[in-house]
Structure formats: structure tokens, C-alpha cells
N, C-alpha and C positions, 0 to 999 in steps of 0.2 A: 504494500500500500504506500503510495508517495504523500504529495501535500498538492492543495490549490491553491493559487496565486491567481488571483482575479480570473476565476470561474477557469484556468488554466491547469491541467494535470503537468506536475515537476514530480522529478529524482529528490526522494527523502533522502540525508546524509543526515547520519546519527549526530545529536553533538550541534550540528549546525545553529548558528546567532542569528538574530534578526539581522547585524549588520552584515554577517556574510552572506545569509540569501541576498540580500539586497543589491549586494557587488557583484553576486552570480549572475542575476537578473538584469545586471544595469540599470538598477535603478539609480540614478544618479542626482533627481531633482531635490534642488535646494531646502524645500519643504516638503515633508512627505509623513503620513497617519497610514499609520500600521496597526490593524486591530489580526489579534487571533481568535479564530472560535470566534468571533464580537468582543473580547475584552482586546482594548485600546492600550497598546503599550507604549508609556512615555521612551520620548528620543532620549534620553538618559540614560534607558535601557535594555536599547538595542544593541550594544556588545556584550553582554552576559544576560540576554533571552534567548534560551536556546527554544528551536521548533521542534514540536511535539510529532510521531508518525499519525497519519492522519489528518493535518492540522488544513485548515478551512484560512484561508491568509488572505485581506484586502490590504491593498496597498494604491493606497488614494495620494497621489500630488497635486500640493495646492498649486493655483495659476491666478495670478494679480494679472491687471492689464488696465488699459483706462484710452 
């Protein structure tokens, strides 16, 4: 069983941090809400969150403009 990444089937890696999906992924935007399962995990602590097998992962970047 892997993980989803915005309704997306990924390769579960044991151990893995919200900040290294993130780098796997390229996610690279300056602002970015990361909820697991639905619970919201502070940018604080996304290098010792590790993803769970199974795990359901939105990864929303904000966009300013005007």
C-alpha cells in the first residue's frame, strides 16, 4: 500500500518526513498546507513528520497575485 498526494497514488518509503516527500515531489512553493488524514501539520514540523503507510496527503500552495 503506498500514500496519496493530491488524489495521486506515490511509493510509500518507511521513515519518510513531510519535508522529504515534498522534495521528492517538487514541491517547491514558497507557501504550502500540508494536512495528513485532515490533520494540518505546522511548517515547523515538517522535518520530523514522518508519513504514515496509507496516508491520504493534501498539499495545497498558496498563490497571492493582485
Amino acid at each position: 500500500m503506498g500514500i496519496t498526494v493530491n488524489n495521486k497514488e506515490y511509493e510509500y518509503i518507511e521513515g519518510e518526513t513531510v519535508s522529504e516527500l515534498l522534495k521528492r515531489l517538487s514541491f517547491r512553493f514558497p507557501l504550502i498546507i500540508v494536512k495528513i488524514n485532515g490533520t494540518l501539520i505546522p511548517r515547523d514540523k515538517f522535518t520530523e513528520t514522518t508519513i504514515p503507510r496509507g496516508a491520504d496527503i493534501s498539499a495545497i500552495h498558496m498563490i497571492s497575485g493582485g
